[in-house]
N, C-alpha and C positions, 0 to 999 in steps of 0.2 A: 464541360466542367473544367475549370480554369486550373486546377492543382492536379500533378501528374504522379501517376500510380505507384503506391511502393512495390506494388508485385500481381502483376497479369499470367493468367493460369486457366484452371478449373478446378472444380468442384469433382467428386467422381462420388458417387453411391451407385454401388453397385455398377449394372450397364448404363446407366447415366450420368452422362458429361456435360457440365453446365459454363462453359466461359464466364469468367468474372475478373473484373478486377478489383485490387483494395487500397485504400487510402488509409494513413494516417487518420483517427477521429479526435487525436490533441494537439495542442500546440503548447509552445512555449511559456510561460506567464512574463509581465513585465518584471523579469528581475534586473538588479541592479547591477551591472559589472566592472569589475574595477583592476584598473593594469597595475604592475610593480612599477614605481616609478624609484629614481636612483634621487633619493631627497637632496644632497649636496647641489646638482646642476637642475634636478626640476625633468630632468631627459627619464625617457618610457625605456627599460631594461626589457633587450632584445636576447635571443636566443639563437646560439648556431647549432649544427647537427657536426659533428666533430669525428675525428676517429684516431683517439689513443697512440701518439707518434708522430701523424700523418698530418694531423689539425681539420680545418671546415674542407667540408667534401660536397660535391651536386648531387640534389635531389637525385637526379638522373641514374645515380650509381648506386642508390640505396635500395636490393630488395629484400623479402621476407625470409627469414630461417627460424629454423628451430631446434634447441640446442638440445644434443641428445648423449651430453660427454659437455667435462667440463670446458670449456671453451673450446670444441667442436659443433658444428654447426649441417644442418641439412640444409643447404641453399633453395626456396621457389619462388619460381618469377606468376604473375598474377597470372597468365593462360595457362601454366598448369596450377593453379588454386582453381581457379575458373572450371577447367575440362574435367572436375571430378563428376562422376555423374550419379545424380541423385534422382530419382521419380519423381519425389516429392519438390524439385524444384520449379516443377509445371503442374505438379498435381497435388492438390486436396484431398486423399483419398477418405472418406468418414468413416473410418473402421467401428464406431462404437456409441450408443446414445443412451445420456445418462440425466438425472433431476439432477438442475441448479445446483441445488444445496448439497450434492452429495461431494461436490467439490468444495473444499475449506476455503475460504478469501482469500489467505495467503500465498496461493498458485496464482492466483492472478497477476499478470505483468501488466501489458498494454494493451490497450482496443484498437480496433480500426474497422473502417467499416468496409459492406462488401456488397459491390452494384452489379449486374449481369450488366457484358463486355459489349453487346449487342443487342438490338430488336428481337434476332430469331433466338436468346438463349433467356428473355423474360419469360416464358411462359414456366419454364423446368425451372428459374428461379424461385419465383411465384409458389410454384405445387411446393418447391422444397421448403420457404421462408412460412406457409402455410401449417406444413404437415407440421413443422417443428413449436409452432403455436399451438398447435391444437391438443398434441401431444405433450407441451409443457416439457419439452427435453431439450439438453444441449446437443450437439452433434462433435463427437471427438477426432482429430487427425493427426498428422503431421505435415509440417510446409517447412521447405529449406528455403532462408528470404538472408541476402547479406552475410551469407559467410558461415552459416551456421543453420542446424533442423531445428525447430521448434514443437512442441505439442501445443495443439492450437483447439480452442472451442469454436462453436459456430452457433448463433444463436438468432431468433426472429428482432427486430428491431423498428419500429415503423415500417416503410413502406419496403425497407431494406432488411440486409443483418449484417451484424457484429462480429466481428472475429478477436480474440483477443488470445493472447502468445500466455504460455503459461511456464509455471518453473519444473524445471525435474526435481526428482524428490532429494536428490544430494544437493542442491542450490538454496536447499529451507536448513535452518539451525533447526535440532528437534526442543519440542518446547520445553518437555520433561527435565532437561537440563538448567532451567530457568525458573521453573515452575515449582522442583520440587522441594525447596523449603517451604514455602505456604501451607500454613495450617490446613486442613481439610475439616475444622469445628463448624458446625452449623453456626448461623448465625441468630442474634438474639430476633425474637420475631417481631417485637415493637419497633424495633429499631429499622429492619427490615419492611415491615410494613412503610413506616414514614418515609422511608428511600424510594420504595416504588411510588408514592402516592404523589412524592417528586419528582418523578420519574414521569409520571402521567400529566402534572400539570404543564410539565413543557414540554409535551410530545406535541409533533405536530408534523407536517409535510417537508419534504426538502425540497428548498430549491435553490438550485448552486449559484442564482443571485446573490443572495442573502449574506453569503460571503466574501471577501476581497482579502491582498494580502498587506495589513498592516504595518508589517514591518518595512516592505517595498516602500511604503507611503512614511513613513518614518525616516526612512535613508535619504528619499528625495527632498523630505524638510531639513535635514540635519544638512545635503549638499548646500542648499538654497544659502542656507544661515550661512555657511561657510563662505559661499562667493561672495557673498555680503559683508565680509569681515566677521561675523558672528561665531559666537561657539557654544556648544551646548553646552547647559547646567546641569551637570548630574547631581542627584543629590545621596551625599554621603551613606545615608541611613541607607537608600535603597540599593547602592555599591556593595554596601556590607551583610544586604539583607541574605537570609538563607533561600535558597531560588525554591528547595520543598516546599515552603513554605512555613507559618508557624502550628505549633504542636495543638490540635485540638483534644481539650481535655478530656469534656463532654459532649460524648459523641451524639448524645439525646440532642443535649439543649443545642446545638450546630444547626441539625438536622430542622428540630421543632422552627426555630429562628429562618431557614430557610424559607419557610411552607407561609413565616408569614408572621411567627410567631407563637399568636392565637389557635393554630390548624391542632388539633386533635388526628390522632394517628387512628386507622379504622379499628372498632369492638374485633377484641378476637376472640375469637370461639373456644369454650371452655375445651379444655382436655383433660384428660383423665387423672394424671398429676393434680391440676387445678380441683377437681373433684374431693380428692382423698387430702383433706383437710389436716386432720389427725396426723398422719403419714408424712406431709410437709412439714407440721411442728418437729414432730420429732425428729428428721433428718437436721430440721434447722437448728436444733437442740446440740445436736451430735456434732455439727461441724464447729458449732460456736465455742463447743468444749475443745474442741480440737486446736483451733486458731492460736491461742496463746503457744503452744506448742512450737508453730514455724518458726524457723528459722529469719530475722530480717538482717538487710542489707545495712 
């Protein structure tokens, strides 16, 4: 395997110790990168590391602290960062096995995947990358990789599995905080329906082909033009435009217009409301009397 390991260890369940190692399972996308350059001379604006007095200083002599007073400092040189000792920096222990979905998405950070280190440690990978199929569970731990512990999954993956590093719970905003101005009114049900029935006609399968990053492909047209002398046209109206977008009145006719136009939203099934005929007059009666009343803007 041509790519070298982000962290060689094991597995530990129970009396079982499995060697493995893990890789990275992302990379980079082609993004676009672009230096400060100092426009007068055209010259790429470089960076020294300095020190207050003294001026630029060697690498050599720069190591890590951490300030515990103001402008007092606890000096560590990287072998004692290094010699703190963790278990989990050689070990996977699985303390814990729980359903997929009983973790939120939002724990989720990065994947990477996880091969046994050896001929003699596939077979305990195997039984283990099995039981956790069969079982339909993730497997929970901790692993200290690069400087820090992480809470980690373990999960079956093709022929292998997947590890992916997750958040602690003070590194999530809580949602409640963002969430709680929105109405909690049901929603109208025609309308509702026509949403799902949208919803279903462009359901389909993923596959992360089907996407690419357009703006990457936009930046590398805009450079092109550029080395060419060219400049882009922006057009005013869309400079100006509001990026929400514009205000939909009708939230029906949007919806219907979607579907196609012509799409009729599905028969919904009478309710009990609907039923008591009489009963809807007369509420409608009562509000209509009421109307003139309000107060408007």
């Amino acid at each position: 395997m041509a790519a070298r390991p982000y962290w060689r260890g094991q597995i530990r369940l129970a009396l079982v110790s499995i060697p493995v190692e893990i890789y990275s399972a992302t990379k980079s996308g082609a993004t676009i990168a672009f230096n400060q350059i100092h426009e007068p001379s055209g010259k790429r604006i470089k960076y020294e590391k300095v020190v207050p007095g003294i001026g630029p200083v060697d690498v050599d002599e720069i190591v890590k602290g951490f300030e515990y007073s103001k402008g007092e400092y606890v000096l560590l040189d990287e072998k004692e960062i290094e010699g703190v000792k963790l278990e989990s920096k050689k070990t996977l222990e699985l303390t814990q096995f729980v359903d997929a979905h009983d973790i939120d998405a939002i724990y989720f950070e990065k994947p990477y995947y996880v091969v046994p280190a050896d001929d003699l440690a596939e077979e305990a990978f195997i039984v283990l990358r099995e039981a956790l199929r069969r079982t339909r569970k993730i497997g929970l731990g901790q692993l200290a990789m690069r400087g820090r512990e992480y809470v980690v999954s373990i999960k079956a993956c093709g022929r292998g599995m997947v590890m992916e590093t997750l958040r602690y719970a003070d590194e999530v905003n809580k949602a409640t905080s963002y969430f709680r101005d929105i109405g909690d009114a049901d929603p109208d049900e025609e309308l509702l329906d026509l949403a799902t029935t949208l919803i279903d006609k462009k359901t389909g399968r993923f596959d992360a082909n089907d996407f690419h990053d357009r703006y990457v492909d936009a930046l590398k047209d805009l450079i092109e033009r550029k080395k060419k002398g060219k400049t882009l046209n922006i057009d005013a109206d869309e400079k100006d435009s509001d990026p929400r977008g514009s205000n939909v009145v009708d939230l029906m006719a949007a919806l219907k217009k979607s579907l196609g136009g012509s799409a009729k939203a599905p028969a919904r099934k009478p309710t009990a409301k609907a039923a008591t005929k009489p009963a809807a007059k007369k509420a409608e009666t009562k509000t209509a009397a009421r109307a003139p009343a309000r107060k408007r803007a």
